[in-house]
C-alpha positions in Angstrom: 95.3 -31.5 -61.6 96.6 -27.9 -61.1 100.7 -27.6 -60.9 102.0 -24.0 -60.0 105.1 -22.5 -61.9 106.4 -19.7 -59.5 108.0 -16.4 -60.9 111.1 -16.8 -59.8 111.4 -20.3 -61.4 111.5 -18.6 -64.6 114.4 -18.6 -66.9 115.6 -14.2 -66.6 118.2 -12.5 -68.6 119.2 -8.8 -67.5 120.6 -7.3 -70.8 120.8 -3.7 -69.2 118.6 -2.2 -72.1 115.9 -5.5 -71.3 115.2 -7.5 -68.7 113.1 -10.5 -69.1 112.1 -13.4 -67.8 111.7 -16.7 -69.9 108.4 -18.8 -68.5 110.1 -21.8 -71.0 113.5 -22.6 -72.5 114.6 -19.7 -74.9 117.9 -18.2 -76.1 120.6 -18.8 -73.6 118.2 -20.5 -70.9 117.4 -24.0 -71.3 115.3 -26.3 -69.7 114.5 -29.2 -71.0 111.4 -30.0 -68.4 110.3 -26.4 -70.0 110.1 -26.8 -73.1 106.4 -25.2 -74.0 103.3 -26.5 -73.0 101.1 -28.0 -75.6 101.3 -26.0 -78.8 102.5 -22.6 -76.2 105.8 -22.9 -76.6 107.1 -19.0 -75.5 106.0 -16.7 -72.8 108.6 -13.8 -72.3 107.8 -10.8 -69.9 109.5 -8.3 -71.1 110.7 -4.7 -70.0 112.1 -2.5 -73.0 114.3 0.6 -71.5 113.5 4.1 -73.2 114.6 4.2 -76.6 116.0 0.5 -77.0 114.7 -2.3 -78.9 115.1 -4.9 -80.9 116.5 -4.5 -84.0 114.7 -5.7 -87.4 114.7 -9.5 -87.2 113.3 -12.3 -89.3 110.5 -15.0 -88.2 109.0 -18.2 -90.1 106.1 -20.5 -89.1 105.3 -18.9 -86.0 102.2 -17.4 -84.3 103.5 -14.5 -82.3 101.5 -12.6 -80.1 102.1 -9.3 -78.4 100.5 -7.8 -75.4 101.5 -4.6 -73.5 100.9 -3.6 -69.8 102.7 -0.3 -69.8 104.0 2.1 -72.1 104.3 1.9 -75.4 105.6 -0.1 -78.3 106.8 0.6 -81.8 106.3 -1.9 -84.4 107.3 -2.4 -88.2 107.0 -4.7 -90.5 107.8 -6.4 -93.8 104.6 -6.6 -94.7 104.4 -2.8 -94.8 102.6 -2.4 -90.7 103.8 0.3 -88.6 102.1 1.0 -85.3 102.4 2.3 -81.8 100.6 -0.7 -79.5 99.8 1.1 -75.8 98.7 -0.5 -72.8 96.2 -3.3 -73.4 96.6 -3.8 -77.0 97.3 -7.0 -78.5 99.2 -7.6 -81.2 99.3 -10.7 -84.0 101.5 -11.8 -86.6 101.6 -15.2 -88.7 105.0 -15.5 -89.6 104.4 -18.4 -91.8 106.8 -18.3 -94.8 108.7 -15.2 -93.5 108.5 -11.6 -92.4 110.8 -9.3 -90.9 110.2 -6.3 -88.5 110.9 -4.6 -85.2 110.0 -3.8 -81.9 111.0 -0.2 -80.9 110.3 1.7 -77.2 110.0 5.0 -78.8 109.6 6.9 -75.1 112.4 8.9 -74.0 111.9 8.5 -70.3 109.2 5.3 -69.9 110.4 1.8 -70.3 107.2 -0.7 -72.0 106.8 -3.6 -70.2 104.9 -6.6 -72.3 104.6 -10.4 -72.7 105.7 -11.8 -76.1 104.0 -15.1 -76.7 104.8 -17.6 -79.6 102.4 -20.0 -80.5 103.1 -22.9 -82.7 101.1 -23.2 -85.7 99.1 -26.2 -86.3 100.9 -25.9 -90.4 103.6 -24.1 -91.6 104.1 -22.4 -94.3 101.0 -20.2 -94.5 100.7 -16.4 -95.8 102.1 -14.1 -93.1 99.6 -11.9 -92.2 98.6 -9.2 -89.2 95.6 -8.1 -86.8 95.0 -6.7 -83.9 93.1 -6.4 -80.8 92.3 -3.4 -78.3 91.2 -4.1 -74.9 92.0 -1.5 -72.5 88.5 -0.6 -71.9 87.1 -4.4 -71.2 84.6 -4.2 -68.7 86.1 -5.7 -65.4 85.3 -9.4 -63.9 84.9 -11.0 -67.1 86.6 -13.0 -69.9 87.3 -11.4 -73.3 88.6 -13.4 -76.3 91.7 -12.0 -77.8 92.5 -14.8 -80.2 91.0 -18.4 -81.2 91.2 -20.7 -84.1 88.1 -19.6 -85.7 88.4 -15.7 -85.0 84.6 -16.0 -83.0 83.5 -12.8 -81.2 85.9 -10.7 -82.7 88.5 -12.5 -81.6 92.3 -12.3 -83.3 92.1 -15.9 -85.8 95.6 -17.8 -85.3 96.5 -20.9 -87.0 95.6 -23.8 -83.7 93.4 -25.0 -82.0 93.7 -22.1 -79.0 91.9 -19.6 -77.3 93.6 -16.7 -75.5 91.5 -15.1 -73.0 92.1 -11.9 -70.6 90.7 -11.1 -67.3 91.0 -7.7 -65.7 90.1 -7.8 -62.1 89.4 -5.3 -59.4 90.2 -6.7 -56.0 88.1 -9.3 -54.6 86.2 -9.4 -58.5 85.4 -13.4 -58.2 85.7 -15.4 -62.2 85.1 -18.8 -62.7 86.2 -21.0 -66.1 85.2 -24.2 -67.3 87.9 -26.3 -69.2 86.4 -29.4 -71.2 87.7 -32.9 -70.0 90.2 -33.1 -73.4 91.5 -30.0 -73.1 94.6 -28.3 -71.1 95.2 -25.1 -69.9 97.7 -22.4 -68.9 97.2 -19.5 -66.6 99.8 -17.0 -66.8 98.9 -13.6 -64.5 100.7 -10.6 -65.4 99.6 -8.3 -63.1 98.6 -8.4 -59.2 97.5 -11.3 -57.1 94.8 -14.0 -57.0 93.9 -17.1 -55.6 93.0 -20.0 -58.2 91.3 -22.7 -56.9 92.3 -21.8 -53.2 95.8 -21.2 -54.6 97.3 -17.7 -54.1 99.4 -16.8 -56.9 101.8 -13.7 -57.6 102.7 -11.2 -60.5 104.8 -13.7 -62.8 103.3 -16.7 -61.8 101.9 -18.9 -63.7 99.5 -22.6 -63.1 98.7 -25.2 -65.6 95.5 -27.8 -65.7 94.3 -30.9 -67.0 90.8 -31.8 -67.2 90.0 -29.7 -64.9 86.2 -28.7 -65.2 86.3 -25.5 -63.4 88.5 -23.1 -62.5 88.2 -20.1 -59.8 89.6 -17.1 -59.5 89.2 -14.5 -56.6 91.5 -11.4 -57.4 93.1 -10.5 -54.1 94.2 -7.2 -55.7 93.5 -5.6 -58.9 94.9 -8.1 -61.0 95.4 -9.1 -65.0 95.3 -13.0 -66.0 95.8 -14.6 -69.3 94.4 -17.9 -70.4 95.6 -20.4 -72.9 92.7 -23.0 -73.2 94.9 -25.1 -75.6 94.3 -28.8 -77.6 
């Protein structure tokens, strides 16, 4: 079964210094049909004007990961991280028992456009802790694992039972997946278009499947997807 959730079904918030668009319930939008999905339970695509952020803020018991499509973002940390992430970095932090820090556009003139995901762990209170994950220069047509349970080919290691994938496609690039009969996934493309099993989906869009054994994907222009295969 494959059930399309259309950009403009998102939850958006136009703050003037960020827009963004809320893929399930969070701050002022609520849905209660979207609350998560599995153990995903935020997606936000986010665009950061020059020389705004977010201010230093705390977290607990929450796997957050950060990925950025264009321009750059500033980050600190109470665990003593400070780093510039650029266009397709990713970005993890355990909040677990607590941490603190902030998201910063440092450009004067280029707003950072990224997707903030939260994943909930599968136990809290573990030791925050931080990695990272560079894939600007993936090769094309193929999958690259940018986080999983077990941390396997170099992958980020979160705490569940999920694997985040990217694809970066050139037009008409074909990709195929196969997702085992127990387990559920979510498609979320950030960039361009594609068809998914003879479905044509836009930037923003998103699908999820269950027990679906394989899933195609034919990039109908250059295109970025991110998949959750989750528990």
């Amino acid at each position: 079964m494959t059930q399309i959730r259309r950009s403009n079904e998102r939850g958006h918030a136009n703050h003037g210094w960020l827009e963004s668009y809320h893929s399930f319930s969070f701050a002022s939008y609520y849905e209660p049909d979207w609350m998560g999905y599995r153990s995903l339970r935020v997606i936000n695509d986010d665009i950061v004007m020059p020389g705004k952020g977010f201010g230093t803020h705390p977290h607990q018991d929450m796997e957050i990961i950060t990925y950025v499509l264009s321009g750059q973002l500033e980050h600190k940390d109470s665990m003593g991280n400070g780093r510039v992430i650029k266009p397709g970095d990713f970005q993890y932090m355990a909040a677990g028992t607590g941490i603190l820090h902030s998201e910063f556009n440092p450009s004067d003139d280029e707003a950072v456009h990224l997707l903030q995901i939260w994943i909930q762990p599968d136990k809290s209170g573990v030791t925050p802790r931080y990695a990272e994950r560079q894939m600007a220069d993936a090769e094309t047509g193929l999958w690259h694992l940018a986080a999983s349970k077990d941390g396997r080919d170099d992958s980020m290691a979160i705490h569940q039972d999920a694997d985040l994938s990217l694809a970066r496609l050139e037009k008409d690039q074909k990709i195929g997946y196969s997702l085992g009969s127990d387990r559920h996934a979510w498609l979320h493309l950030a960039e361009g278009s594609i068809e998914l099993n003879g479905k044509v989906l836009e930037a923003g869009d998103a699908a999820y499947l269950s027990g679906e054994e394989r899933l195609q994907i034919k990039a109908t222009t250059n295109a970025q997807v991110l998949l959750f295969d989750l528990a």
